[in-house]
Structures are given as structure tokens and as C-alpha cells.
mmCIF file of the C-alpha atoms, coordinates in Angstrom:
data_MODEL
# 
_entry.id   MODEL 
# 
loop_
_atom_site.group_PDB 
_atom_site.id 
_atom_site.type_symbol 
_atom_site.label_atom_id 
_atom_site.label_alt_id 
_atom_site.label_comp_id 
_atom_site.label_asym_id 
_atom_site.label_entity_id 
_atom_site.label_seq_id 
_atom_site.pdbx_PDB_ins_code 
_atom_site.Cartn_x 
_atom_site.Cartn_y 
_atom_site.Cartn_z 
_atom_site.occupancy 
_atom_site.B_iso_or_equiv 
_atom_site.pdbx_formal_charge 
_atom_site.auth_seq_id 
_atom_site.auth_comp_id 
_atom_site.auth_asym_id 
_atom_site.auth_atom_id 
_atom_site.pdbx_PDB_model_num 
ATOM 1   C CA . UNK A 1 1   ? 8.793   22.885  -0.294  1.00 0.00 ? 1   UNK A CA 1 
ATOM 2   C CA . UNK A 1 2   ? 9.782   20.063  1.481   1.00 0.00 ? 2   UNK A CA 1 
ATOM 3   C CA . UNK A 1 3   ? 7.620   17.141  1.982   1.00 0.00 ? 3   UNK A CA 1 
ATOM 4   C CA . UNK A 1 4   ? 7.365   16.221  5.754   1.00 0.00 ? 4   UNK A CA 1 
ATOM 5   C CA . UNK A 1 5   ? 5.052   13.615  7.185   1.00 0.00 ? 5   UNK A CA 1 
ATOM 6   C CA . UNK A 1 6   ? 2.869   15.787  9.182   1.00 0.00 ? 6   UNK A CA 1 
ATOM 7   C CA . UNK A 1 7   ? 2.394   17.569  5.766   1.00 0.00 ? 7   UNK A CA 1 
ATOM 8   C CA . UNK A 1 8   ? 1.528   15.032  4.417   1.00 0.00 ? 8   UNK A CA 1 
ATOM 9   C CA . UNK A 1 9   ? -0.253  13.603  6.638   1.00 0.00 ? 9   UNK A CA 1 
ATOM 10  C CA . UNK A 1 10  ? -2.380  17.369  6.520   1.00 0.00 ? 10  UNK A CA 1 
ATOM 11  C CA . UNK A 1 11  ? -2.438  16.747  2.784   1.00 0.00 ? 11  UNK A CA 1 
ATOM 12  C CA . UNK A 1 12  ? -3.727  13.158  1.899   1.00 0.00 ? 12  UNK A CA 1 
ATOM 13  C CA . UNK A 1 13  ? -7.380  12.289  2.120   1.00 0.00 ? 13  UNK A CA 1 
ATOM 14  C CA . UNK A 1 14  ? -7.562  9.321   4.274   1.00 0.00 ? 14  UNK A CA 1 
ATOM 15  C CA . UNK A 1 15  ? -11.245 8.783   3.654   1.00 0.00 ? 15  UNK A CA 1 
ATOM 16  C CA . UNK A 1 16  ? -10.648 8.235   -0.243  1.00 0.00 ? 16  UNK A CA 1 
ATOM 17  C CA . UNK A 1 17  ? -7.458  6.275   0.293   1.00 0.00 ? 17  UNK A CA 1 
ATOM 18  C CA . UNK A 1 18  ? -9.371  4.032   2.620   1.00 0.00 ? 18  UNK A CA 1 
ATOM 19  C CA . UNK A 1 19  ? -12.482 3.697   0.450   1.00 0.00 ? 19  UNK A CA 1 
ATOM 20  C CA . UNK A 1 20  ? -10.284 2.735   -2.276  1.00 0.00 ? 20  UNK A CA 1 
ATOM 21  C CA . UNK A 1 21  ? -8.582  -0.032  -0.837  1.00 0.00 ? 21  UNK A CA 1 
ATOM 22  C CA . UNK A 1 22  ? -12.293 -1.034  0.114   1.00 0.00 ? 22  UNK A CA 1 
ATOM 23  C CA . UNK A 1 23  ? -13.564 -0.892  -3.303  1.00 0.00 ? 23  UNK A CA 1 
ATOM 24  C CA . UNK A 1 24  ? -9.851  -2.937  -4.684  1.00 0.00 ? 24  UNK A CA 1 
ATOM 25  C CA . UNK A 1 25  ? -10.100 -5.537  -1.917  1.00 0.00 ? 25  UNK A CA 1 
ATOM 26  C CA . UNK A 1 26  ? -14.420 -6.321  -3.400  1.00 0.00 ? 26  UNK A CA 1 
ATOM 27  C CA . UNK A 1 27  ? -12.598 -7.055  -6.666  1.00 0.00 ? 27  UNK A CA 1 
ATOM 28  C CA . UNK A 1 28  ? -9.709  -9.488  -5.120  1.00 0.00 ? 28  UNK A CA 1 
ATOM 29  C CA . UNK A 1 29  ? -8.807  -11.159 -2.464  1.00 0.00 ? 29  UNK A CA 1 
ATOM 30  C CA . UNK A 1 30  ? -5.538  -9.500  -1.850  1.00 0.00 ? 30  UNK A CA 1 
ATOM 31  C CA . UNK A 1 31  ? -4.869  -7.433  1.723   1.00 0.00 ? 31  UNK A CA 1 
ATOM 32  C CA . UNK A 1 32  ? -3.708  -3.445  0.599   1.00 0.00 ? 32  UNK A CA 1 
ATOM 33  C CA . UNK A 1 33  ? -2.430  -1.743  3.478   1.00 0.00 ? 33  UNK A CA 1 
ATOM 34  C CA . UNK A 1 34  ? -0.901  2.431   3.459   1.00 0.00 ? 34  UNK A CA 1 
ATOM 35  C CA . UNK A 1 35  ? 1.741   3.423   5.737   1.00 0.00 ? 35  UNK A CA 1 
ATOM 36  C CA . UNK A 1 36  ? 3.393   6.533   5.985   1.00 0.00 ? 36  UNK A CA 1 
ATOM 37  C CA . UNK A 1 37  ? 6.749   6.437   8.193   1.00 0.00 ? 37  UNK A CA 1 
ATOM 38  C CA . UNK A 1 38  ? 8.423   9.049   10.195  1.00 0.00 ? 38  UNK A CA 1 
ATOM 39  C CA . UNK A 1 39  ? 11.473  10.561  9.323   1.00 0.00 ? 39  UNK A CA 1 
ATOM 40  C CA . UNK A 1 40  ? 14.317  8.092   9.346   1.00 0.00 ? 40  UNK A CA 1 
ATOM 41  C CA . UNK A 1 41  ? 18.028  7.440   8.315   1.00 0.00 ? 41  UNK A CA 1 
ATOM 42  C CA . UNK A 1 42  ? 18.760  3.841   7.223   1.00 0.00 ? 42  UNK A CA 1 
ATOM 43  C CA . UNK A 1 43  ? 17.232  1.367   4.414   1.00 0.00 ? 43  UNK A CA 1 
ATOM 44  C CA . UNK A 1 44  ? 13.781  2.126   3.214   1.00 0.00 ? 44  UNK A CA 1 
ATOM 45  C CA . UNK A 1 45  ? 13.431  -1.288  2.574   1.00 0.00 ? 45  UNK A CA 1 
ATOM 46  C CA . UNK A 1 46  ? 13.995  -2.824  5.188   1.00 0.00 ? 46  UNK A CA 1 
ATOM 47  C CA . UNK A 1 47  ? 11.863  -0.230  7.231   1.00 0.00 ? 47  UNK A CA 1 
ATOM 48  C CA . UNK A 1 48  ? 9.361   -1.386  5.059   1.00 0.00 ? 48  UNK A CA 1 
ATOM 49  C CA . UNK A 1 49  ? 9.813   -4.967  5.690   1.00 0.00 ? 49  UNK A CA 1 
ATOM 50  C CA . UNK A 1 50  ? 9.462   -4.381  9.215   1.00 0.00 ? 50  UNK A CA 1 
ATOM 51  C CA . UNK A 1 51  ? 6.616   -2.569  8.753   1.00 0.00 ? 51  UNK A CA 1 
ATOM 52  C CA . UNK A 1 52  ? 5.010   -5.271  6.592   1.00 0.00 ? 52  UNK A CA 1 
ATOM 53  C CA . UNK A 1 53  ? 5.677   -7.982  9.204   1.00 0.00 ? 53  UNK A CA 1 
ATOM 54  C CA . UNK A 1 54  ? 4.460   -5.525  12.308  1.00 0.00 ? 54  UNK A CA 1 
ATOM 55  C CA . UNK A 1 55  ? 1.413   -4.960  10.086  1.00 0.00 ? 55  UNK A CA 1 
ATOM 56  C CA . UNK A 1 56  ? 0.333   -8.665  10.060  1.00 0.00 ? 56  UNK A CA 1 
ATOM 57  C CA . UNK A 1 57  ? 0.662   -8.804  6.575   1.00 0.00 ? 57  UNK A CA 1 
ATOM 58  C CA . UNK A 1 58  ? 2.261   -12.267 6.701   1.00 0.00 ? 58  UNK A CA 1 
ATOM 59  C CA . UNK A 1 59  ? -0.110  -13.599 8.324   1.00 0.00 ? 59  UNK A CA 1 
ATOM 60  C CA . UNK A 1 60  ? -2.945  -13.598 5.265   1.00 0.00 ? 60  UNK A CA 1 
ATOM 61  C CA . UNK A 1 61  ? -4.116  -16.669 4.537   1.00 0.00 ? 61  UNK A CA 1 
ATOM 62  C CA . UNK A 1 62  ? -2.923  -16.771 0.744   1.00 0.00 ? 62  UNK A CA 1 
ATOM 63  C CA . UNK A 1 63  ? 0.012   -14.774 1.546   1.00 0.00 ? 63  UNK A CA 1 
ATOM 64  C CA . UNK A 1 64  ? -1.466  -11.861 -0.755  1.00 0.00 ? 64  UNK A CA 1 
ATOM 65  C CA . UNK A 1 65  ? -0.553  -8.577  1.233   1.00 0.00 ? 65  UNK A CA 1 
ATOM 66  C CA . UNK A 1 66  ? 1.122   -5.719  -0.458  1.00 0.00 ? 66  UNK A CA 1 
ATOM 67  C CA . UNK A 1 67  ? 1.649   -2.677  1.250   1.00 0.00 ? 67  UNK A CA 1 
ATOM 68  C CA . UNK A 1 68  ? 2.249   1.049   -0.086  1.00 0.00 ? 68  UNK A CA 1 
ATOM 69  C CA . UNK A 1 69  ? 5.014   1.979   2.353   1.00 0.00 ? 69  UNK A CA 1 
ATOM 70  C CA . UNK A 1 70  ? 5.808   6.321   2.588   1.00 0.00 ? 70  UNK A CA 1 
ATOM 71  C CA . UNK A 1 71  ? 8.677   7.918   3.625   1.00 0.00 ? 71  UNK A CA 1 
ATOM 72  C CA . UNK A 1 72  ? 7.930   11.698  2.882   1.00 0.00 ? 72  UNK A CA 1 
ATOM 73  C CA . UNK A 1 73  ? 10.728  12.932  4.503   1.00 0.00 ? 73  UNK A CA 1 
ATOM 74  C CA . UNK A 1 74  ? 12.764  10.917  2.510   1.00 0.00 ? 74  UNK A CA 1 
ATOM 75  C CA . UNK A 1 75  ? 10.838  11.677  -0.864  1.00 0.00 ? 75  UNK A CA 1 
ATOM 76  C CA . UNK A 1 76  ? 10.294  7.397   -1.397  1.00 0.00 ? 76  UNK A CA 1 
ATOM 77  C CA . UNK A 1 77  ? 8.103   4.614   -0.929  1.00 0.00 ? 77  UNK A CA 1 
ATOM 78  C CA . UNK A 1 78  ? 8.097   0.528   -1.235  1.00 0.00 ? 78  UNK A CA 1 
ATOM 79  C CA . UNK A 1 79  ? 5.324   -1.331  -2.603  1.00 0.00 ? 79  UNK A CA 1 
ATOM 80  C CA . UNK A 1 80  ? 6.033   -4.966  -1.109  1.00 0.00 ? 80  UNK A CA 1 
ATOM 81  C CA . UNK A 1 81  ? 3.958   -7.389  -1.369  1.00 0.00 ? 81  UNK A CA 1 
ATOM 82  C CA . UNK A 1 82  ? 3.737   -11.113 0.152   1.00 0.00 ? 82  UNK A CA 1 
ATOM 83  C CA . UNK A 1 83  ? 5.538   -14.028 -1.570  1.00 0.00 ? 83  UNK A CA 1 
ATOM 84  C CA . UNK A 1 84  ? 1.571   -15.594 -2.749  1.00 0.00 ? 84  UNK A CA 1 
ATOM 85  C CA . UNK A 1 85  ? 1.741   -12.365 -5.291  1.00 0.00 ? 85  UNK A CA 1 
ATOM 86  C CA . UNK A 1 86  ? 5.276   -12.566 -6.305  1.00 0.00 ? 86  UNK A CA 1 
ATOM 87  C CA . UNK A 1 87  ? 4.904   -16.254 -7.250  1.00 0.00 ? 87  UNK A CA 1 
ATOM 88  C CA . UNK A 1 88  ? 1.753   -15.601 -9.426  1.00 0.00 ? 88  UNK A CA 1 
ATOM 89  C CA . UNK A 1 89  ? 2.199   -11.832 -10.571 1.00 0.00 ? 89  UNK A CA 1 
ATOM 90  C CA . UNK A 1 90  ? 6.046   -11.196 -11.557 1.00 0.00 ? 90  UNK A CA 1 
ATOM 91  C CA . UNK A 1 91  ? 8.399   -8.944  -11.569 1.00 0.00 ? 91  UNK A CA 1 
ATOM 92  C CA . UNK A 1 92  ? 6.247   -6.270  -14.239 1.00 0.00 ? 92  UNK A CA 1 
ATOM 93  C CA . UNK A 1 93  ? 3.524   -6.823  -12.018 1.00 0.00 ? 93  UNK A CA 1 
ATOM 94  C CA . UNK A 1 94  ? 5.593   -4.630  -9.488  1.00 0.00 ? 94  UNK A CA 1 
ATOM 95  C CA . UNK A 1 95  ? 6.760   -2.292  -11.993 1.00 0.00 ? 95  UNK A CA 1 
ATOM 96  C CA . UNK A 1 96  ? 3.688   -1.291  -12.690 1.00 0.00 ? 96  UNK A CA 1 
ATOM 97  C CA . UNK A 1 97  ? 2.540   -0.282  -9.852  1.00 0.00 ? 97  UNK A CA 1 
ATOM 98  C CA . UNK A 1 98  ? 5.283   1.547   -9.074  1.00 0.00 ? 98  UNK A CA 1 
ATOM 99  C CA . UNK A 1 99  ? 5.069   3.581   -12.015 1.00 0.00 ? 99  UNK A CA 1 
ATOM 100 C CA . UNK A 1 100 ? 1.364   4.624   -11.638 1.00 0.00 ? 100 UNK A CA 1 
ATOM 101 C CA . UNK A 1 101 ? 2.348   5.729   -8.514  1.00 0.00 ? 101 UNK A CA 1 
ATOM 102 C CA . UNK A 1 102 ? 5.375   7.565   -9.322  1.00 0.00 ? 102 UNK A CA 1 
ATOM 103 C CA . UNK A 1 103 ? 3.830   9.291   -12.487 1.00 0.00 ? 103 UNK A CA 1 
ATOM 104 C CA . UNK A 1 104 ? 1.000   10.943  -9.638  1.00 0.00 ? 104 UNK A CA 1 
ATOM 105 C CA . UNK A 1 105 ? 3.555   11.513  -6.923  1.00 0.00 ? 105 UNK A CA 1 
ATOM 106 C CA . UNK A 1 106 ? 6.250   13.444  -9.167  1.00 0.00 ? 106 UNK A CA 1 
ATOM 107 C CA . UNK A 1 107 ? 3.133   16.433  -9.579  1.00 0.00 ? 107 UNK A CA 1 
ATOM 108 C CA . UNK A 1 108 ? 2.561   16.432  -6.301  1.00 0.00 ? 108 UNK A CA 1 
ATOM 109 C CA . UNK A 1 109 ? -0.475  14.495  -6.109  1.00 0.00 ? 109 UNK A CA 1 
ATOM 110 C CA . UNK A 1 110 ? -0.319  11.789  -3.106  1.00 0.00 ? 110 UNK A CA 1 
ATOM 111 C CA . UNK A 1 111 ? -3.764  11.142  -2.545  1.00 0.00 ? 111 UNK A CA 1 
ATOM 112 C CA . UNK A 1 112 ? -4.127  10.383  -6.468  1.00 0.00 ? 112 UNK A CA 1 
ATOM 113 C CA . UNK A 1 113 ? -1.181  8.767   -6.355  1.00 0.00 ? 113 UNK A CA 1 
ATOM 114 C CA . UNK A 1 114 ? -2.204  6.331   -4.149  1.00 0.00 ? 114 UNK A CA 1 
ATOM 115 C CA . UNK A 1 115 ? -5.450  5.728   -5.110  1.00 0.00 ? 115 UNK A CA 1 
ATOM 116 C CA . UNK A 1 116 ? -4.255  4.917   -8.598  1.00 0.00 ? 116 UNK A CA 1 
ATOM 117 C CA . UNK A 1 117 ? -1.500  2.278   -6.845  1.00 0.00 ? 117 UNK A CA 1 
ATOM 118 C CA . UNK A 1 118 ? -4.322  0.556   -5.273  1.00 0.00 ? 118 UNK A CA 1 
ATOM 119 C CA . UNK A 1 119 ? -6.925  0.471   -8.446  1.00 0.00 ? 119 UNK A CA 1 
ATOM 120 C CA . UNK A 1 120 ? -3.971  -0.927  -9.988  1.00 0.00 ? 120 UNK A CA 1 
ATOM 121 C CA . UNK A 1 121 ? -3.206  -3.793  -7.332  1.00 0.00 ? 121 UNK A CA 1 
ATOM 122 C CA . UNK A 1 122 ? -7.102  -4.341  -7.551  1.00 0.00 ? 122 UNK A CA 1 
ATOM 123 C CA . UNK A 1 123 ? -7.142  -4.681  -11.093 1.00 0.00 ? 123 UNK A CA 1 
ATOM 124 C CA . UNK A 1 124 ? -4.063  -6.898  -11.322 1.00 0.00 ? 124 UNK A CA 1 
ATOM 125 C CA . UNK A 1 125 ? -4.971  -8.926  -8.410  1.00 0.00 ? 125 UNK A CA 1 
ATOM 126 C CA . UNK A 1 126 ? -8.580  -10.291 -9.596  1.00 0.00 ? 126 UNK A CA 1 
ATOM 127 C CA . UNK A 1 127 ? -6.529  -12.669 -12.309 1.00 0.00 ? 127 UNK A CA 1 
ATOM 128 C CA . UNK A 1 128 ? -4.172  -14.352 -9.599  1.00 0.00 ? 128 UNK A CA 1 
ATOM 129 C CA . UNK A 1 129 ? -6.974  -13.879 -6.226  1.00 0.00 ? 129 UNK A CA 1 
ATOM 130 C CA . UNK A 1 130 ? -10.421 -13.173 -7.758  1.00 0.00 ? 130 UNK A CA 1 
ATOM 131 C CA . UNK A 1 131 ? -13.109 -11.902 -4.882  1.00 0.00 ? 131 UNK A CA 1 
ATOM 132 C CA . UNK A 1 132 ? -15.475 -14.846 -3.739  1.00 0.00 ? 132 UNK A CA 1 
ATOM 133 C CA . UNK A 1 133 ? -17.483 -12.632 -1.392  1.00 0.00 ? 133 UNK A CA 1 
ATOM 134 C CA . UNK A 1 134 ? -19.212 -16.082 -0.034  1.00 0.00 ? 134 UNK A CA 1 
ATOM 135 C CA . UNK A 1 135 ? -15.672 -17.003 1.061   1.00 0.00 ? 135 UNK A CA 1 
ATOM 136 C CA . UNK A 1 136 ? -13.401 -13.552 1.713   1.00 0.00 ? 136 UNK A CA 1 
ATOM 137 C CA . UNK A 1 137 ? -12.634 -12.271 4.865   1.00 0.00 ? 137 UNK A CA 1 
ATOM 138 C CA . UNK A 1 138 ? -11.089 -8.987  5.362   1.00 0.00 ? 138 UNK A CA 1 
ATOM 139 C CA . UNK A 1 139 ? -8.105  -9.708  7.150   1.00 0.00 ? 139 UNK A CA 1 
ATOM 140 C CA . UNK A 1 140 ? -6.691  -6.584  7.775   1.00 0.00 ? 140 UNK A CA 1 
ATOM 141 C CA . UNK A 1 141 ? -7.685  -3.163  8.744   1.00 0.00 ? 141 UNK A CA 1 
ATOM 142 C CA . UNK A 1 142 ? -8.095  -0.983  5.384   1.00 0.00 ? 142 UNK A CA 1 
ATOM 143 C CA . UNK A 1 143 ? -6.869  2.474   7.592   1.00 0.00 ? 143 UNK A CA 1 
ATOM 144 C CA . UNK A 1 144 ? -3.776  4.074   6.466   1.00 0.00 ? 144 UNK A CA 1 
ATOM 145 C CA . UNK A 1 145 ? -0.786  3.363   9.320   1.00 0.00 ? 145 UNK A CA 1 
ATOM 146 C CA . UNK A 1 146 ? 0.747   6.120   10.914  1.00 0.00 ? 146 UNK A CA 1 
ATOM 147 C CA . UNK A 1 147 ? 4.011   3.744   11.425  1.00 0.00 ? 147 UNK A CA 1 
ATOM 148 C CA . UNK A 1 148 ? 2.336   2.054   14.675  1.00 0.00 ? 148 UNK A CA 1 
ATOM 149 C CA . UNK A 1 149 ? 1.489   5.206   16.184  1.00 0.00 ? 149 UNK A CA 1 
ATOM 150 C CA . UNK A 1 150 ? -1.983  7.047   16.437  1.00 0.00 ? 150 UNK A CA 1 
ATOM 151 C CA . UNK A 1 151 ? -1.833  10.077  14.199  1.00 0.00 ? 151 UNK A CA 1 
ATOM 152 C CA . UNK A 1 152 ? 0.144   13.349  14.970  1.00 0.00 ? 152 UNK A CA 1 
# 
């Protein structure tokens, strides 16, 4: 069958995706957004970078945003993340992530999927930007993005 984003959409448990980015971001400092994107011809990263930016995700104060960026229609995703995380994490930070993902995605399993992306992220993240719940602010909304429009 193939994947569209209203299926998807139908499919995915928003509620645990959310709460897990909740619980990651009490462990680090780091901003995790989840955006699934329409149907589109083109470069999926550089939809992705747009995304980012139109998600405000430059604009954290340690530059430590990554997003999980879904194209179901395309059968990919992105996981870009700001230039504070790149600097500190490395390249096998990213490959990680991406495979944790992948290994969920390839059975099907998007909400797990994702949810195991974030942990990850969380888990990574508290070396580089450890929580300091006196100081943190959550700088970004932790609901998964529709690709700037409300949900279908």
C-alpha cells in the first residue's frame, strides 16, 4: 500500500510523538520538532531546510534544533539539525539517528519510529546541552507540523 500523508497522518499517534519530544527536551536542552510534508516533486532537502527555517528553528538560543522532517508520499525523511549540534555532535551523531529511525520505519512502524528518533536525540543531546530546568525555556512548540497548515 502506498504511504500517503493523510494516511499517515490517520496512522501516527500524535499524543505519544508529542509526549516524547516532551520527555527528550526534560533531559536536554535541544528544540525536537516533527513535520510531515505534503506530496511534492523537488529536493527533500531543501524542503526540509525551508521547513526548518519557517519553523523557527534558527532562532534557538544555542542553535540546538533538529527536526524529523516526513515526506510519506515520497517514502523519506531529513533529520537536520542546527549548526550548535553539528559543531559538538558529528557526523555519527546523525547517522545514528537516522538509522533508529529507518530500522522502525522499514516495518511499517512510524509512530515507533519516531519516538525512538527522538529518545535518541534526547539521549545524545544531554552530553553536548544537558537540561538545567532553573534555566531552560521551551522555545518551540513540541506539536507535530502539518507543513504550516492545520491538519487535513
Amino acid at each position: 500500500m502506498v504511504m500517503t500523508r493523510k494516511r499517515l497522518i490517520r496512522i501516527i499517534d500524535r499524543d505519544k510523538i508529542k509526549e516524547a519530544i516532551q520527555k527528550a527536551e526534560h533531559r536536554t536542552s535541544g528544540e525536537i520538532r516533527v513535520s510531515v510534508a505534503p506530496f511534492f516533486w523537488g529536493n527533500v532537502h531543501k524542503a526540509a531546510e525551508k521547513a526548518f527555517t519557517r519553523l523557527g528553528m534558527t532562532r534557538t538560543k544555542d542553535h540546538n534544533g533538529i527536526l524529523f522532517f516526513v515526506v510519506p508520499g515520497r517514502r523519506k525523511f531529513v533529520v537536520l539539525g542546527d549548526s550548535g549540534i553539528h559543531e559538538r555532535a558529528g557526523q555519527e551523531f546523525w547517522h545514528r539517528i537516522v538509522d533508529v529511525v529507518t530500522d522502525r520505519f522499514r516495518t511499517g512502524d512510524f509512530t515507533g519510529g519516531l519516538i525512538r528518533g527522538i529518545e535518541e536525540v534526547g539521549e545524545q543531546l544531554t552530553t553536548h546541552f544537558p537540561f538545567d530546568a532553573a534555566t531552560d525555556v521551551d522555545e518551540l512548540p513540541d506539536d507535530v507540523d502539518f507543513g504550516g497548515k492545520s491538519e487535513p
